[in-house]
N, CA, C and O atoms as a GROMACS GRO file, in nm:
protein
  464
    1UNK      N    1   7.698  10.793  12.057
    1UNK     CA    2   7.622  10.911  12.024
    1UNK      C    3   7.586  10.906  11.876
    1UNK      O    4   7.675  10.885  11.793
    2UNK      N    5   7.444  10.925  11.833
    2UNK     CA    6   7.397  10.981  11.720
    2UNK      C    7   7.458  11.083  11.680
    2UNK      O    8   7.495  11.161  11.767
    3UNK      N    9   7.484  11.111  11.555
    3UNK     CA   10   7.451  11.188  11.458
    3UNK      C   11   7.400  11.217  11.333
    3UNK      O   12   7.426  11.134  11.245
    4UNK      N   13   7.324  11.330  11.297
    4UNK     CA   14   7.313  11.326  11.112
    4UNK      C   15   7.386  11.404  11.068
    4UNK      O   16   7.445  11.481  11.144
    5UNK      N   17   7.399  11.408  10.975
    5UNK     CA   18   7.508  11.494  10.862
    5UNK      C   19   7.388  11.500  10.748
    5UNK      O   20   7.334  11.398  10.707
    6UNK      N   21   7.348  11.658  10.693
    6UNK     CA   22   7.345  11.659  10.588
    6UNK      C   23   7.402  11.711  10.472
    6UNK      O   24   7.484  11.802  10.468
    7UNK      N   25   7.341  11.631  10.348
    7UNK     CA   26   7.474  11.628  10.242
    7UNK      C   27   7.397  11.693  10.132
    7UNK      O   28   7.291  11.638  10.104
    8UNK      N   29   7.421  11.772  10.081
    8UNK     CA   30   7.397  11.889   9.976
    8UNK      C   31   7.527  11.896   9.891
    8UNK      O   32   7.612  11.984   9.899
    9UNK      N   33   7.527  11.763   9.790
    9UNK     CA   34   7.643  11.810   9.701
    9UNK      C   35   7.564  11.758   9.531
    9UNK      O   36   7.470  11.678   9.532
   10UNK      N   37   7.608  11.805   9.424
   10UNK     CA   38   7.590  11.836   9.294
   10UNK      C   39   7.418  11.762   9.305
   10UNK      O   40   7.371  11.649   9.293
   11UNK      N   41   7.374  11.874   9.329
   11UNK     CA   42   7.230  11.919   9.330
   11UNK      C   43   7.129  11.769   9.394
   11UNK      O   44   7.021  11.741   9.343
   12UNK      N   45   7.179  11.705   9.486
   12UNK     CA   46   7.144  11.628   9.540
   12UNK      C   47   7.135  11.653   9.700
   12UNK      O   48   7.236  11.699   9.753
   13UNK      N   49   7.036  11.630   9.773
   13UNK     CA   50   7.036  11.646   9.912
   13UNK      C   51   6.970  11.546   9.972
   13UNK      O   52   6.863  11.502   9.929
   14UNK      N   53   7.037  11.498  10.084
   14UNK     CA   54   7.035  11.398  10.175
   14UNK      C   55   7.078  11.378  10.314
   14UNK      O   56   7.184  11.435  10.341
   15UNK      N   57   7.011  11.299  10.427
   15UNK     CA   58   7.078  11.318  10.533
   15UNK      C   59   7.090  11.175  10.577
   15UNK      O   60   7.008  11.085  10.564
   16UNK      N   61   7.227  11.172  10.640
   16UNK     CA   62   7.292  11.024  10.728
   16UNK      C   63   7.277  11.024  10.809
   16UNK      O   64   7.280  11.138  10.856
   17UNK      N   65   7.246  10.910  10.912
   17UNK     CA   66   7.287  10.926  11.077
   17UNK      C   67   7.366  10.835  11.073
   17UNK      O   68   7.348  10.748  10.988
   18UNK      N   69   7.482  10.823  11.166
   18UNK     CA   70   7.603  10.764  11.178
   18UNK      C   71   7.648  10.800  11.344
   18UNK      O   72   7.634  10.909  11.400
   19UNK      N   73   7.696  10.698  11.391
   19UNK     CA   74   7.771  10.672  11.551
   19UNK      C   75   7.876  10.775  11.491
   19UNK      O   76   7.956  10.799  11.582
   20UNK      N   77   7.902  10.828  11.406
   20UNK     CA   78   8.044  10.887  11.417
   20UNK      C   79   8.066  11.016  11.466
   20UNK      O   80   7.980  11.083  11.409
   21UNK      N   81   8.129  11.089  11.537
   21UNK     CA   82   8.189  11.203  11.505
   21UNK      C   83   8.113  11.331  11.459
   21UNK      O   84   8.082  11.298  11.345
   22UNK      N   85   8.072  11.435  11.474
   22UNK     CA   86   8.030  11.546  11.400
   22UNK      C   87   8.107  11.589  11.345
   22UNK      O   88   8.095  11.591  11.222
   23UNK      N   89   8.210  11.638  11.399
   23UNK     CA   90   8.391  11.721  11.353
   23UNK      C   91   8.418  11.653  11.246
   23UNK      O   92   8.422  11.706  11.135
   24UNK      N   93   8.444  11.506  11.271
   24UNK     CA   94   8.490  11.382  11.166
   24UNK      C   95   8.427  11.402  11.064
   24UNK      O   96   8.495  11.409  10.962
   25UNK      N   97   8.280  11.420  11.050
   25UNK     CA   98   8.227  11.405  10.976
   25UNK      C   99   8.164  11.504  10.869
   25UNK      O  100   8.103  11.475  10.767
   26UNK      N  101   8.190  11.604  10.910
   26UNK     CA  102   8.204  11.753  10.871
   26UNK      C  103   8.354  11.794  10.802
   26UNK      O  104   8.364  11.881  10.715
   27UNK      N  105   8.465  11.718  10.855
   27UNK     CA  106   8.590  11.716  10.805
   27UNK      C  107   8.607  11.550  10.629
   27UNK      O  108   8.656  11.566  10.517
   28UNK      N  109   8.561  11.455  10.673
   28UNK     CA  110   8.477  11.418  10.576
   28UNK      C  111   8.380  11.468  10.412
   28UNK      O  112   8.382  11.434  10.293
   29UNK      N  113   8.300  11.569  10.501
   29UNK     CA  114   8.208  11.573  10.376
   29UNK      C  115   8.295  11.724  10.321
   29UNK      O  116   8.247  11.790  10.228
   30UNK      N  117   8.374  11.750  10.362
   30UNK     CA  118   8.444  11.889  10.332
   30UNK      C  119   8.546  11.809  10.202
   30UNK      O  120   8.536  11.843  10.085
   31UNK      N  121   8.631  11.711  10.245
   31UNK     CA  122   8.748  11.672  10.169
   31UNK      C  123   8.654  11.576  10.044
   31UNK      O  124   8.702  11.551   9.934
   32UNK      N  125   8.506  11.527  10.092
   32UNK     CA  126   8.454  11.472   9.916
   32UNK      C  127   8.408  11.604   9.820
   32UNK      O  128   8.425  11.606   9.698
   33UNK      N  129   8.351  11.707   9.890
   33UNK     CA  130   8.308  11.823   9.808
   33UNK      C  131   8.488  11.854   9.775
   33UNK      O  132   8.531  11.786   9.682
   34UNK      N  133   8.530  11.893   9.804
   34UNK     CA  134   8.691  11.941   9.721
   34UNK      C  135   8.738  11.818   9.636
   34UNK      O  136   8.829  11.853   9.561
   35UNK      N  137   8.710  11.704   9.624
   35UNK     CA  138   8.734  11.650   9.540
   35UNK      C  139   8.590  11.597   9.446
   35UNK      O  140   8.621  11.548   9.338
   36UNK      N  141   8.499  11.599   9.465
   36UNK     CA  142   8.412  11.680   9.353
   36UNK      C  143   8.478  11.812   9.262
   36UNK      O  144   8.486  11.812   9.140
   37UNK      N  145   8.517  11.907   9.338
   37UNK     CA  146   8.522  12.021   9.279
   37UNK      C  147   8.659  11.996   9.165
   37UNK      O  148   8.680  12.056   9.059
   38UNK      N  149   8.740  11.885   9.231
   38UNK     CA  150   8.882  11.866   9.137
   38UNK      C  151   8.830  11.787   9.034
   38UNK      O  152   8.867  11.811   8.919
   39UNK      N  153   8.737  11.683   9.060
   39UNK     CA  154   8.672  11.601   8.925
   39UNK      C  155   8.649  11.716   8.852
   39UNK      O  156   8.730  11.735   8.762
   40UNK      N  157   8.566  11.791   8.864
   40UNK     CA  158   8.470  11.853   8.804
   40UNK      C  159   8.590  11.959   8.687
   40UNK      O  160   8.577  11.974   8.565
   41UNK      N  161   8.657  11.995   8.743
   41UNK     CA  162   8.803  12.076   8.672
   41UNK      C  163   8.854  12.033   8.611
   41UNK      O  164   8.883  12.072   8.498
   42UNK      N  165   8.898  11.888   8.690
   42UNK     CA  166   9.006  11.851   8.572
   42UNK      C  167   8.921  11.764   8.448
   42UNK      O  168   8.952  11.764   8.329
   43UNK      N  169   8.822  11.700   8.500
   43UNK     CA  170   8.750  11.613   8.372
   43UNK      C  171   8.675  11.691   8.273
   43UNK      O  172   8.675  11.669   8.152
   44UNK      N  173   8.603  11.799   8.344
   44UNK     CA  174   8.487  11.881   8.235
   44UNK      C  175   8.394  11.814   8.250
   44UNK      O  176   8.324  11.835   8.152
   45UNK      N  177   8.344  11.741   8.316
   45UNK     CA  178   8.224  11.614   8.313
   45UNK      C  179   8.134  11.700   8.386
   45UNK      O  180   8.186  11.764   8.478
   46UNK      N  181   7.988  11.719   8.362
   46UNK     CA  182   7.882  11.787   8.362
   46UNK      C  183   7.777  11.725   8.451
   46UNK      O  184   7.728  11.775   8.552
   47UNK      N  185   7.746  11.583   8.384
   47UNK     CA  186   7.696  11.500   8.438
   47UNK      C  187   7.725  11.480   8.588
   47UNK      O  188   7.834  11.432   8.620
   48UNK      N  189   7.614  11.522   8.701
   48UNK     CA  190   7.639  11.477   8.845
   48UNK      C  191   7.665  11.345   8.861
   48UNK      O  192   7.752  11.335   8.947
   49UNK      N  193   7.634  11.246   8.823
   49UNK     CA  194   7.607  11.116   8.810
   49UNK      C  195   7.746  11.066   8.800
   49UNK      O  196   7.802  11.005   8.891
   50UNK      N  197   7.797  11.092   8.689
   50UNK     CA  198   7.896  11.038   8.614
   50UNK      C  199   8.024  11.124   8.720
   50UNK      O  200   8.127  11.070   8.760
   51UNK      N  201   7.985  11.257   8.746
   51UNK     CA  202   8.110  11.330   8.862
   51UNK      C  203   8.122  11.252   8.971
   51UNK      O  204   8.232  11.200   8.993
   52UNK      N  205   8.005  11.227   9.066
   52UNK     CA  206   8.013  11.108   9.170
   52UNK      C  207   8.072  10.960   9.138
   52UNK      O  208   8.142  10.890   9.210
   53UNK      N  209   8.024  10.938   9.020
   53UNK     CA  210   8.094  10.812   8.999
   53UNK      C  211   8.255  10.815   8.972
   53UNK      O  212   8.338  10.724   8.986
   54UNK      N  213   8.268  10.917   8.939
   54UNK     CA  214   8.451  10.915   8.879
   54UNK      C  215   8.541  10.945   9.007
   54UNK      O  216   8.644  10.887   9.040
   55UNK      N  217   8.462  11.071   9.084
   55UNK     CA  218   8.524  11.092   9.227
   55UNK      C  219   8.565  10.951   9.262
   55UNK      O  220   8.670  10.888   9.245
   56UNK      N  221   8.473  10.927   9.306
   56UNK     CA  222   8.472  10.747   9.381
   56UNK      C  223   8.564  10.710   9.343
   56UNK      O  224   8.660  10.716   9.421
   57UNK      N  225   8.588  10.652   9.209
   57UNK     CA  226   8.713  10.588   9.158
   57UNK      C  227   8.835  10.654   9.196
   57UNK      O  228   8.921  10.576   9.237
   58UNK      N  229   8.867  10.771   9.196
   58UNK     CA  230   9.001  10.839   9.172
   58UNK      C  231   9.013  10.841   9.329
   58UNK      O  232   9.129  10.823   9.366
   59UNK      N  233   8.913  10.861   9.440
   59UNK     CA  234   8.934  10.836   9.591
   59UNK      C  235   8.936  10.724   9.631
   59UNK      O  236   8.956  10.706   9.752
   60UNK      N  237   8.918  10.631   9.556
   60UNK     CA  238   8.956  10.482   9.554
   60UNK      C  239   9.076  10.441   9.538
   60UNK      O  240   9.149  10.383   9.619
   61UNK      N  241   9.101  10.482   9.401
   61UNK     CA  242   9.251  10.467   9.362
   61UNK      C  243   9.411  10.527   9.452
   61UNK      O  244   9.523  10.478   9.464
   62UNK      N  245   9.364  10.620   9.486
   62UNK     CA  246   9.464  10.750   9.627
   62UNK      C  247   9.495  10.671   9.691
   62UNK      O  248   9.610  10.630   9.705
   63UNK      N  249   9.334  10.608   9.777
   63UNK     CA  250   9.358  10.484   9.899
   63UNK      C  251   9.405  10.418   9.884
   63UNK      O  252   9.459  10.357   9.976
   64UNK      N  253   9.419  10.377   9.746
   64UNK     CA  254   9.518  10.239   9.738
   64UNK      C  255   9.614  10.231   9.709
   64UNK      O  256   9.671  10.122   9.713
   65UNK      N  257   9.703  10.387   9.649
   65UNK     CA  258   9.847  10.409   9.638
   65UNK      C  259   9.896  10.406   9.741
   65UNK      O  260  10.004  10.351   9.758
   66UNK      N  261   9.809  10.483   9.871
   66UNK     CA  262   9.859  10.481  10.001
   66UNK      C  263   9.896  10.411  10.045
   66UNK      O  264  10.010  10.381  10.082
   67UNK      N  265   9.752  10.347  10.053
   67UNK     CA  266   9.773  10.161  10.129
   67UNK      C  267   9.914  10.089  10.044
   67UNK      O  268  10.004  10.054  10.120
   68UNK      N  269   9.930  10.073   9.947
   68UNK     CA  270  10.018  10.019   9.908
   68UNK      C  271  10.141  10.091   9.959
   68UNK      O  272  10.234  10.014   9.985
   69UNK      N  273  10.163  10.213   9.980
   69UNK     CA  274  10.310  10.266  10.004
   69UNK      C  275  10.350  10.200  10.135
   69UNK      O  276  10.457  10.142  10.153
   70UNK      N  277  10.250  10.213  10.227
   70UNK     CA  278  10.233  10.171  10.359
   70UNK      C  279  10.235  10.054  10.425
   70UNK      O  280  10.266  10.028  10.541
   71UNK      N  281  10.182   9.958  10.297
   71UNK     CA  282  10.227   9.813  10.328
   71UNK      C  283  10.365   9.792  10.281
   71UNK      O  284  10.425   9.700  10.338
   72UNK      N  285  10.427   9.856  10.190
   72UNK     CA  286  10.588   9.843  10.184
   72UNK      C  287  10.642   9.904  10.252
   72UNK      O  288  10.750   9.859  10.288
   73UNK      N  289  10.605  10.019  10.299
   73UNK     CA  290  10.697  10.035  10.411
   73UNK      C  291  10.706   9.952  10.562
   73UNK      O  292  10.795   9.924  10.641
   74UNK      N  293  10.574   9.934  10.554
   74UNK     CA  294  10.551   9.834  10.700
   74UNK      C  295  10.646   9.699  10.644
   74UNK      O  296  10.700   9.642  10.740
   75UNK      N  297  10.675   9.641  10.521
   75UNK     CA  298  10.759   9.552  10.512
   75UNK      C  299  10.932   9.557  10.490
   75UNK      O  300  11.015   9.467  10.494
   76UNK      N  301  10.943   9.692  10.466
   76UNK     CA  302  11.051   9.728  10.476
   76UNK      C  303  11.076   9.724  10.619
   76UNK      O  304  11.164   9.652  10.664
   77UNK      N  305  11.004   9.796  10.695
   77UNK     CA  306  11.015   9.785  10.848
   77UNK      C  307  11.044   9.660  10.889
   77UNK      O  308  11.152   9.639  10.944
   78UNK      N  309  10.940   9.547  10.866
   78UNK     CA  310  10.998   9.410  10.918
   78UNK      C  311  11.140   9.383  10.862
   78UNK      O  312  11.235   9.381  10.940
   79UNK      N  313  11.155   9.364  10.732
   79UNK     CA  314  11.291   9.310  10.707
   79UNK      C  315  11.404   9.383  10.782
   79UNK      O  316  11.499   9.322  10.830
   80UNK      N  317  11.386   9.536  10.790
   80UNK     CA  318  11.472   9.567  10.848
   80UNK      C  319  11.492   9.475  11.049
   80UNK      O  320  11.586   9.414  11.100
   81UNK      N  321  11.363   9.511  11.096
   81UNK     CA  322  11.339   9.456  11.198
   81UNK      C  323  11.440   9.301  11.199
   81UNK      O  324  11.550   9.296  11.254
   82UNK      N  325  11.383   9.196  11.133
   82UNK     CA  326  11.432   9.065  11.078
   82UNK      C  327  11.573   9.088  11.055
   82UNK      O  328  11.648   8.997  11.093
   83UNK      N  329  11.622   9.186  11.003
   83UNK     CA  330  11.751   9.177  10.988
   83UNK      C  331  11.862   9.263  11.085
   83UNK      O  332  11.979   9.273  11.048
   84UNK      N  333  11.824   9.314  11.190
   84UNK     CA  334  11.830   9.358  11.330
   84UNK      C  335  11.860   9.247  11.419
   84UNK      O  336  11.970   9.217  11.467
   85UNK      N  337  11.700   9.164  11.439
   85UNK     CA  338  11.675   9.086  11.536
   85UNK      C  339  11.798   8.945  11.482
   85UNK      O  340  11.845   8.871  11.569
   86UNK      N  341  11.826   8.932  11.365
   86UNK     CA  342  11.951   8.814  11.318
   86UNK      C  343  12.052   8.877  11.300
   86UNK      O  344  12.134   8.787  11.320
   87UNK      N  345  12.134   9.002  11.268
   87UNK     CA  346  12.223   9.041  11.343
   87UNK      C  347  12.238   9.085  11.513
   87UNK      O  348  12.352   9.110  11.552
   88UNK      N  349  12.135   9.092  11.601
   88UNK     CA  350  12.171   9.088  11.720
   88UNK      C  351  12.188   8.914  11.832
   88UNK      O  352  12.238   8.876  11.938
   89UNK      N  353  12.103   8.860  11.712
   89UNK     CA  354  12.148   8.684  11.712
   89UNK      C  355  12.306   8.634  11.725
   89UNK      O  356  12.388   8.597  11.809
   90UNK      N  357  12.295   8.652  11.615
   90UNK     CA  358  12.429   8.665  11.532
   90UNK      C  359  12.546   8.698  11.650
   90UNK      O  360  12.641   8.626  11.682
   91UNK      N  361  12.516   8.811  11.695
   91UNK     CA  362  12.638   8.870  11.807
   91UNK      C  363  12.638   8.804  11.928
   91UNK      O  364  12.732   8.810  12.008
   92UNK      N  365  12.498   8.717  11.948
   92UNK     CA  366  12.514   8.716  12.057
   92UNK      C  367  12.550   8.558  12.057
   92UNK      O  368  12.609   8.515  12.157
   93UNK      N  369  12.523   8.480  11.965
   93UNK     CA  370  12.632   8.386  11.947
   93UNK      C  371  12.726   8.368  11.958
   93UNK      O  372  12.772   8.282  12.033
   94UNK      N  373  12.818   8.473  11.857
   94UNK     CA  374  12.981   8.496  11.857
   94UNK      C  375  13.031   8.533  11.992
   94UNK      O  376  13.142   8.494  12.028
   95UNK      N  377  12.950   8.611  12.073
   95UNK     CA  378  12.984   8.627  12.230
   95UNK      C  379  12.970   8.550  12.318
   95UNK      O  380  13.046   8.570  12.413
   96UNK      N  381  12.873   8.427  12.330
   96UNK     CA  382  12.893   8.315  12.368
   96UNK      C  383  12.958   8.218  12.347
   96UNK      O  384  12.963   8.131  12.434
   97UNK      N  385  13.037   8.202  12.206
   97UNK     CA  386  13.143   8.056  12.158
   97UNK      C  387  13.309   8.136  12.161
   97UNK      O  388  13.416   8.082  12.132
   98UNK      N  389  13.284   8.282  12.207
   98UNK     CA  390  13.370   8.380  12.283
   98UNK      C  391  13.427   8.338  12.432
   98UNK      O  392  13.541   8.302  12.463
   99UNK      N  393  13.321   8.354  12.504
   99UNK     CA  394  13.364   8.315  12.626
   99UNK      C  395  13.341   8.165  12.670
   99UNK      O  396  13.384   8.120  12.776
  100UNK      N  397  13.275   8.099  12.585
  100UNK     CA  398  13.303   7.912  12.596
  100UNK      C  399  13.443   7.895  12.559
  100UNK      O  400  13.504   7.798  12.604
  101UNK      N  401  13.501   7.977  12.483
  101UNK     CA  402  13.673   7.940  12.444
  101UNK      C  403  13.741   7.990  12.539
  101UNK      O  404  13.850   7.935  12.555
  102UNK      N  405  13.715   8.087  12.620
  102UNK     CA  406  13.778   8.166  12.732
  102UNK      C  407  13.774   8.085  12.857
  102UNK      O  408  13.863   8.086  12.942
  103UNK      N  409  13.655   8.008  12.861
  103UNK     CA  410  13.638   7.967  12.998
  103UNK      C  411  13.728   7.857  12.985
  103UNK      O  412  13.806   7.828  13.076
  104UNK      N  413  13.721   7.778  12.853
  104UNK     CA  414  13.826   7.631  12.857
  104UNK      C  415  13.924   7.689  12.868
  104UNK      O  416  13.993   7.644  12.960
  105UNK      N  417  13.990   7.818  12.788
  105UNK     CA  418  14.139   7.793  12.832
  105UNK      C  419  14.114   7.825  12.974
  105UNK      O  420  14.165   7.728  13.028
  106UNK      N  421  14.079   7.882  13.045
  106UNK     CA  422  14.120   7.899  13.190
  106UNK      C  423  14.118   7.776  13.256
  106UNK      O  424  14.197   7.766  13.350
  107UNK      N  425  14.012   7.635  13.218
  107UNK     CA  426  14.004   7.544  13.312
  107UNK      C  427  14.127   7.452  13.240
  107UNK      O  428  14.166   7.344  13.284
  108UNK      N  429  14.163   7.498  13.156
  108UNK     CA  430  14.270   7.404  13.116
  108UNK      C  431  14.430   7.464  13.151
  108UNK      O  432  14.530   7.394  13.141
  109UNK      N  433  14.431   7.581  13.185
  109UNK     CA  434  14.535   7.635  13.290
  109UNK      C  435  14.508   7.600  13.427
  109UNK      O  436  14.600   7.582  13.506
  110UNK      N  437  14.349   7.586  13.469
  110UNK     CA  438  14.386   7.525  13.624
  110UNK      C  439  14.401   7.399  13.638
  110UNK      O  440  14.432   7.358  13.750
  111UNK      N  441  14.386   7.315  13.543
  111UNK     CA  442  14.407   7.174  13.559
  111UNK      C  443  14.555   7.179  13.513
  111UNK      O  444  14.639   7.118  13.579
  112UNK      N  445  14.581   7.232  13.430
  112UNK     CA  446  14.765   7.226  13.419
  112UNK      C  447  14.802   7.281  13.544
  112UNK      O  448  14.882   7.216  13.612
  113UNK      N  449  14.776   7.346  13.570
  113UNK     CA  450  14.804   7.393  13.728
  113UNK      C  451  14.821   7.321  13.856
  113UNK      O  452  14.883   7.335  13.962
  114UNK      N  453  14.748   7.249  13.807
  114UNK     CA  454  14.724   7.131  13.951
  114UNK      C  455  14.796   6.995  13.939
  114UNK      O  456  14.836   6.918  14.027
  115UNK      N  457  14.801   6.990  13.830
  115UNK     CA  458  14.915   6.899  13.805
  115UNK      C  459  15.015   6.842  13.836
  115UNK      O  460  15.054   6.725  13.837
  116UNK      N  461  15.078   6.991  13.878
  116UNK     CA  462  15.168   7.018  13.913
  116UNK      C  463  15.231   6.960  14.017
  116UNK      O  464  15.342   7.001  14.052
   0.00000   0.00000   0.00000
C-alpha cells in the first residue's frame, strides 16, 4: 500500500510517498518535530537549516548509543550463552567418565565373580 505523508516542519513543506505505514509514519514525523522542538531549546539555533542539520546528528548519535548498548548486551548474551552451553558440556562429560567408572567396576565384579 501507498502512502503520502505531509511534512510541514520549520517553515518548510513537503510531501513523501512511502510503502510504509500511515500510523508509523505519523508516529515518525511526531517524534522528529519533538526533537526539532528539543534542538531548538536546548541550542538557541534560529537557523532552520542548521536546526535540521543538528537534529540529524544528535538522532544519529541516540541510534548509536542504542545500537551500541544492544550489541553488548546481545554479546553479553552470547558469552553468557557460551558459557552455559560449556558448563552443560562440562557436566555432561563428568557424567559420562561417571558411569564409564561404574560400569567397569561392575564388569570387573562379574568377572571376579565368575571366576570363581
Amino acid at each position: 500500500m501507498v502512502n503520502e505523508l505531509s511534512l510541514d516542519i520549520l517553515g518548510t513543506s513537503f510531501s513523501i510517498t512511502t510503502d510504509e505505514d500511515e500510523v508509523y509514519l505519523e508516529k515518525i514525523l511526531a517524534q522528529y518535530k519533538t526533537a526539532v522542538t528539543n534542538t531548538q531549546n536546548i541550542s538557541g539555533i534560529k537557523d532552520p537549516l542548521n536546526i535540521a542539520i543538528l537534529t540529524g546528528f544528535l538522532l544519529c548519535d541516540e541510534f548509536n548509543k542504542i545500537k551500541q548498548k544492544l550489541d553488548e548486551e546481545r554479546e553479553a548474551n552470547d558469552n553468557l550463552q557460551k558459557a552455559a552451553d560449556d558448563w552443560e558440556e562440562q557436566e555432561v562429560e563428568e557424567r559420562t567418565v561417571r558411569l564409564i567408572a561404574k560400569l567397569e567396576h561392575a564388569l570387573k565384579l562379574f568377572s571376579d565373580d565368575k571366576r570363581l
